[in-house]
C-alpha positions in Angstrom: 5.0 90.3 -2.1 4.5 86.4 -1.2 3.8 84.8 -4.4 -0.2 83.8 -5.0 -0.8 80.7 -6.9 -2.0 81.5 -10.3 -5.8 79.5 -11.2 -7.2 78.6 -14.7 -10.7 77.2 -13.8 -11.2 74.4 -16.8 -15.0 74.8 -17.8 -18.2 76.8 -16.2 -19.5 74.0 -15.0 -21.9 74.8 -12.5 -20.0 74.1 -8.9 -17.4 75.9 -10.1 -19.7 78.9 -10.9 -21.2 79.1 -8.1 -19.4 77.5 -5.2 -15.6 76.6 -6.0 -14.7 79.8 -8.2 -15.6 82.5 -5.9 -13.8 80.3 -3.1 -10.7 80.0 -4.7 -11.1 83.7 -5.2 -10.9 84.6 -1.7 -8.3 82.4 -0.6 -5.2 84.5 0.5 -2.7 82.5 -1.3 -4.6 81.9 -5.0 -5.6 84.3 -7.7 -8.2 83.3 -10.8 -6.4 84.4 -14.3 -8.3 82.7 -16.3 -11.7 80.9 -17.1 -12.3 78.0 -20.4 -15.0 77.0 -21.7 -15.7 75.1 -25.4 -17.7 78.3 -26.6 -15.8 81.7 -26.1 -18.9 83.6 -25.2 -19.9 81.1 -22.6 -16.4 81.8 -21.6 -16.3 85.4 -21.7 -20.0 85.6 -19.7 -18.6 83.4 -16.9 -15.2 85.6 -17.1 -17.8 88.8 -16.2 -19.7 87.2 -13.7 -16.8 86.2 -11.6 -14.3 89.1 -12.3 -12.0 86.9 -14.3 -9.5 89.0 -16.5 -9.3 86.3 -19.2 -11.8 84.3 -21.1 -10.8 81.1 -23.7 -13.0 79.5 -26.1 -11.1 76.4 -26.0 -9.6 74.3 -22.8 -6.4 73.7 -24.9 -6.2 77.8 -24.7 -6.2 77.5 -21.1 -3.8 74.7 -20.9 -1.2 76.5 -22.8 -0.9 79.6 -21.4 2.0 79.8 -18.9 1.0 82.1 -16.9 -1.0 79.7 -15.2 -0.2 77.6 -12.2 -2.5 75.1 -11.3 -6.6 74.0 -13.1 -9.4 73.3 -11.3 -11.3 70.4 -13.3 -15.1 70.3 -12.8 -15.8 68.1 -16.0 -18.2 65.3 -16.3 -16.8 62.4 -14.4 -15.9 61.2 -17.6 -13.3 63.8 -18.6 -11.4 64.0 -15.6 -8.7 61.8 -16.1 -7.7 62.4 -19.9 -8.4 66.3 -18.7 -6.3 66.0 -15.7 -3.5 64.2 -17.5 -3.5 67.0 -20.6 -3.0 69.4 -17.7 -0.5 68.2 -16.0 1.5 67.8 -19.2 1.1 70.6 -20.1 2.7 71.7 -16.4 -0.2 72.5 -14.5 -0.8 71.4 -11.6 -4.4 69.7 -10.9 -7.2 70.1 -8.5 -9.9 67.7 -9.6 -13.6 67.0 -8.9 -14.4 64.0 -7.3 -14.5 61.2 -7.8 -10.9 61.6 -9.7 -12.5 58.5 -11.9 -14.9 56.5 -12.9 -13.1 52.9 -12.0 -9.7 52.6 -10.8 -8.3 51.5 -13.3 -8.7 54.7 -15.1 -7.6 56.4 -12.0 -4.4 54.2 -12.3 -3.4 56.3 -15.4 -2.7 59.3 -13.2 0.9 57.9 -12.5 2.1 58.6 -15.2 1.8 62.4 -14.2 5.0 64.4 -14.6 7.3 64.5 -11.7 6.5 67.7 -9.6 3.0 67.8 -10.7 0.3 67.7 -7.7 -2.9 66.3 -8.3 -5.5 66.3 -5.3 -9.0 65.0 -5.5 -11.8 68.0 -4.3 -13.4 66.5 -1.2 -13.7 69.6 0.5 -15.2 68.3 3.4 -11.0 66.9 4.8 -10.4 70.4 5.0 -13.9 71.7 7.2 -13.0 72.0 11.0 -15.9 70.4 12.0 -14.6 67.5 9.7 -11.1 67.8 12.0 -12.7 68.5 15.7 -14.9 65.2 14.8 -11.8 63.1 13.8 -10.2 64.6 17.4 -13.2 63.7 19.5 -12.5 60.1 18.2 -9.3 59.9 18.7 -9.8 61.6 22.3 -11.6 58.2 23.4 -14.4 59.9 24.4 -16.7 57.8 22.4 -15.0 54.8 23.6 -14.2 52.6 20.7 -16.1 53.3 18.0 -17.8 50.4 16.0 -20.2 51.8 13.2 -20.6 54.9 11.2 -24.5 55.6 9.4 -24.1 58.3 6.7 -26.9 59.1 4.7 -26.6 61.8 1.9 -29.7 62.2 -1.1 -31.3 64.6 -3.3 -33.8 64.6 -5.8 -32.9 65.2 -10.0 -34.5 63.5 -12.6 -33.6 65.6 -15.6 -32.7 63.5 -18.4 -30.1 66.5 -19.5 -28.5 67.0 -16.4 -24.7 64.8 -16.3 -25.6 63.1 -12.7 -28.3 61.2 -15.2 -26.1 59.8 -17.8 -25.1 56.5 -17.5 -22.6 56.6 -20.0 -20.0 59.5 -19.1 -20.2 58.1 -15.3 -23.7 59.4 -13.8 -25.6 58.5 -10.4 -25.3 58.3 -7.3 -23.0 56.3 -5.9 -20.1 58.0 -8.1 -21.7 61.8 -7.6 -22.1 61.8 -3.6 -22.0 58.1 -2.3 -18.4 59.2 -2.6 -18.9 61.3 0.3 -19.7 58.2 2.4 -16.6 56.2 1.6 -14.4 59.2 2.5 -16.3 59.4 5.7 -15.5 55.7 6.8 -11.7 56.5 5.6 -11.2 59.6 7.2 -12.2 58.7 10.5 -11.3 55.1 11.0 -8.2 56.8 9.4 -8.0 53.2 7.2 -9.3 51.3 4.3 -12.6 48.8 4.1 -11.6 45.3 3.5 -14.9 44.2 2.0 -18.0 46.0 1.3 -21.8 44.6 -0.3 -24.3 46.9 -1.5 -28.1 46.7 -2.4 -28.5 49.3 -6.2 -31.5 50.4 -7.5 -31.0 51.7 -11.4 -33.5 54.2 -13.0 -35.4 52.2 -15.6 -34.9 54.9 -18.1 -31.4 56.5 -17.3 -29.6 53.4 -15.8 -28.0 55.0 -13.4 -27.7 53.9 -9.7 -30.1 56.3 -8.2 -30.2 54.5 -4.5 -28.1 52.6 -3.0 -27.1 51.3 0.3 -23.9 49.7 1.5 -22.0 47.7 4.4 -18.2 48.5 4.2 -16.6 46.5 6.5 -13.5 48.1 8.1 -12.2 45.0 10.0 -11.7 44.6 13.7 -15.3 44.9 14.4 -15.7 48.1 12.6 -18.2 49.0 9.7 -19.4 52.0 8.1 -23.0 51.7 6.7 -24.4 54.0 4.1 -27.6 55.0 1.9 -27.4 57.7 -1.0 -30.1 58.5 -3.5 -30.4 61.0 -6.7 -34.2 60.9 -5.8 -35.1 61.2 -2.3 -35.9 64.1 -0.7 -32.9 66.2 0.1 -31.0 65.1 3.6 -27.7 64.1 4.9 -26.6 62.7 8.2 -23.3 61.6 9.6 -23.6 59.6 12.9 -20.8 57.8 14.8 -21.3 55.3 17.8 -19.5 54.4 20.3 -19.2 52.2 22.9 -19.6 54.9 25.6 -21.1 57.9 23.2 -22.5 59.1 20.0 -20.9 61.6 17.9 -23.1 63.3 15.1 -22.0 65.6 12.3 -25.5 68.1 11.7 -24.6 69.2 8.2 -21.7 66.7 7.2 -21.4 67.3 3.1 -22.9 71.2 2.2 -21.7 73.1 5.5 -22.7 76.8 4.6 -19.5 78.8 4.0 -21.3 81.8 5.9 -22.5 80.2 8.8 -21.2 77.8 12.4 -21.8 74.8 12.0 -22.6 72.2 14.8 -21.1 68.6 16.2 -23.5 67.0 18.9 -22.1 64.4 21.8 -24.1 62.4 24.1 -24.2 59.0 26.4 -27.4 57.9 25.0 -29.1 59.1 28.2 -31.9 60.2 28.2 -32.3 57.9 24.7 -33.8 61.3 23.0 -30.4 62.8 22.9 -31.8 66.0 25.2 -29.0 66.4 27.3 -26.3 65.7 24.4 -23.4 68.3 24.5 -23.3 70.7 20.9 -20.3 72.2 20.0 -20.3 75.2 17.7 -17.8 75.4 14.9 -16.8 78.8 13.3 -18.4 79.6 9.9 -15.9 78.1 7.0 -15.7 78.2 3.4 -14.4 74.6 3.1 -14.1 75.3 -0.3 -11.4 78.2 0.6 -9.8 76.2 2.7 -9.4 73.4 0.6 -8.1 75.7 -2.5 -5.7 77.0 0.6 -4.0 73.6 0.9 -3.6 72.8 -2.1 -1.7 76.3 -2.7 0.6 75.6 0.3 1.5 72.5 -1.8 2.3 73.7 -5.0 4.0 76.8 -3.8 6.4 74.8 -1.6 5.0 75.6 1.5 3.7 72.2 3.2 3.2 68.4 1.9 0.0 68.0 -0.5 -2.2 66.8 1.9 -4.3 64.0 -0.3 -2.7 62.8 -3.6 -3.1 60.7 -6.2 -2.8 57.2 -4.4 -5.5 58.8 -2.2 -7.7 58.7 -5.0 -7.2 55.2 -6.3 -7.6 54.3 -2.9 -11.4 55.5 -2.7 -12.0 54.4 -6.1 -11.2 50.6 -5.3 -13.5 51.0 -2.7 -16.3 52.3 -5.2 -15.7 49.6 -7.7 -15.9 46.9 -4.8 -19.6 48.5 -4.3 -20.6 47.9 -8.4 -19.0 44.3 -8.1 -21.1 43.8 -5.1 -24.2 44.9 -7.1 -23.2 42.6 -10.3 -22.3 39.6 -7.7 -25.6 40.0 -5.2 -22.6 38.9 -2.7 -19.3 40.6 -0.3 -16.7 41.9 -2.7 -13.2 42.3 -1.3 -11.6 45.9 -2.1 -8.5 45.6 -4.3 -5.7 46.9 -1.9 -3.3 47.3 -5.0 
C-alpha cells in the first residue's frame, strides 16, 4: 500500500473546520489521525464532526504523538511562528496559515527549523488551475507585455470577538487577505516588488487596518495595484492588462471546490468586453490540491513547492506596506 501522510490538524479553528480539514481528508495521499484543541470536549466534538479517530485536549498532546506526520496550523496569526517552530521540533512537519507571520522578522525565526522539516505557507490559490492556466496565458504572450495587475479582495466583520479584529495578536486586513494581493503580483510577474506605498484606514475602536490600498511597484515598468477591506461589501477581482489584452480571474481567492471556475480574455474591443474569449476550468478543491503537494514533499515524492524563504519573502513585502502607512511616503521592500 503507498504510504499516506499522517495529519494532526492543531486547533478547530474555523477554516480548518469547515474548509481545510475535510480537504485534507480527501486528498489521496494524506490521512487525518488526529484533531487538538485547548479544551478536550471542543476537541472530541470537532473529532465527531469530521470523522477524526483521536481527540486531544492539549496542542502539546498532538505534538507528541509520533504517529503523526505533518500539523496543519490555523492559529491566530499570532501563534503561528512559536506554534510552527514547537512542531517542527517536535518532528512534524508544518503546513501553516497565512500569512506565516506577523513581520518578518518573526518569520526569520523559522530558520532555525530542524533539518528535514518542511514548512509551507497555505496560499491555496498557487495550487488552483485557474491560478496555473492564468500564469501560462502570460507567459504565452498573448497579452503582450503585461504592465499592471488590479486586485481587489473585501468583506464585511465588525465583531469585536472575532481574531481578524484584534489588533494585538495580528488582526485586519492587510495581514488576513491583502496577503492574497501580494501573492498575486509575485506569482505572476513570477518576482518580487521593489518598492510599494499604501493609503490605511484603522478602525477607531479595534485599530486594525480595515482598508487599504497599495501601489507595489515591480520594476521595469510593472506594478501591481490593490484595495482590501474587512468592511466592504463582499467582492474580489483579479484583472491583468496587457499591451495587446486583458486577462481576468472571475473568482480569484474563494474558487468553489464543487464547481468550474472561469478566466476571461479579450482585446478591449468592443470596450464592454462582449466578445472576450472565457475559458472554463474544471471544478477544484484547491484546498486538496494544496494538502496534495505538500504530501508529495514530505513523503519524498517531489521538491516542496513554496518554503520558508517564500514566506519571508511575502512578508517583507507586507511590512514595506505598514512602513509606507507610518512614513505617508514609497518604502523600499527589504530584499534580505
Amino acid at each position: 500500500m503507498t504510504r499516506k501522510l499522517r495529519w494532526g490538524i492543531l486547533s478547530t479553528a474555523n477554516i480548518g473546520m469547515a474548509k481545510v480539514t475535510p480537504a485534507i481528508q480527501q486528498a489521496d495521499n494524506c490521512e487525518v489521525l488526529a484533531i487538538a484543541s485547548r479544551d478536550g470536549d471542543t476537541a472530541r466534538a470537532a473529532a465527531g464532526r469530521l470523522g477524526i479517530a483521536r481527540a486531544y485536549g492539549s496542542y502539546e498532546e498532538l505534538l507528541a504523538d509520533p504517529e503523526i506526520d505533518a500539523i496543519y496550523n490555523p492559529l491566530p496569526n499570532h501563534l503561528h511562528v512559536p506554534m510552527t517552530l514547537a512542531a517542527a521540533r517536535a518532528g512534524k512537519h508544518v503546513l501553516c496559515e497565512k500569512p506565516i507571520a506577523i513581520t518578518a522578522a518573526e518569520g526569520e525565526q523559522l530558520r532555525q527549523v530542524p533539518e528535514g522539516i518542511c514548512v509551507m505557507e497555505a496560499f491555496m490559490i498557487r495550487f488552483h488551475p485557474q491560478w496555473h492556466r492564468a500564469r501560462e496565458i502570460i507567459r504565452s504572450g498573448e497579452l503582450g507585455e503585461v504592465r499592471t495587475i488590479n486586485a481587489l479582495f473585501s468583506y464585511f466583520n465588525a465583531n469585536p470577538d472575532n481574531v481578524r479584529n484584534k489588533a494585538d495578536i495580528g488582526g485586519g486586513g492587510i495581514l488576513d487577505i491583502g496577503c492574497y494581493p501580494v501573492t498575486t503580483g509575485r506569482f505572476l510577474f513570477e518576482g518580487e516588488p521593489e518598492r510599494v506605498v499604501s493609503l490605511v484606514e484603522r478602525d477607531p475602536g479595534f485599530g486594525t487596518d480595515r482598508l487599504a490600498s497599495a501601489i507595489l511597484d515591480f520594476g521595469m515598468g510593472r506594478r501591481l495595484t490593490f484595495t482590501c477591506s474587512t468592511q466592504l461589501v463582499p467582492h474580489q477581482r483579479v484583472q491583468v492588462f496587457g499591451t495587446k489584452g486583458k486577462l481576468e480571474i472571475v473568482i480569484p481567492y474563494n474558487a468553489p471546490p464543487n464547481e468550474r471556475t472561469a478566466i476571461t480574455i479579450d482585446t478591449g474591443a468592443p470596450i464592454d468586453g462582449s466578445l472576450a474569449r472565457r475559458e472554463i476550468l474544471p471544478a477544484c478543491d484547491q484546498y486538496t490540491e494544496q494538502a496534495r503537494a505538500f504530501a508529495e514533499a514530505v513523503l519524498g515524492n517531489k521538491p516542496l513547492p513554496y518554503g520558508i524563504k517564500d514566506a519571508i519573502a511575502s512578508m517583507r513585502v507586507i511590512d514595506a506596506l505598514f512602513e509606507s502607512e507610518r512614513t505617508e511616503g514609497w518604502a523600499r521592500v527589504n530584499r534580505g
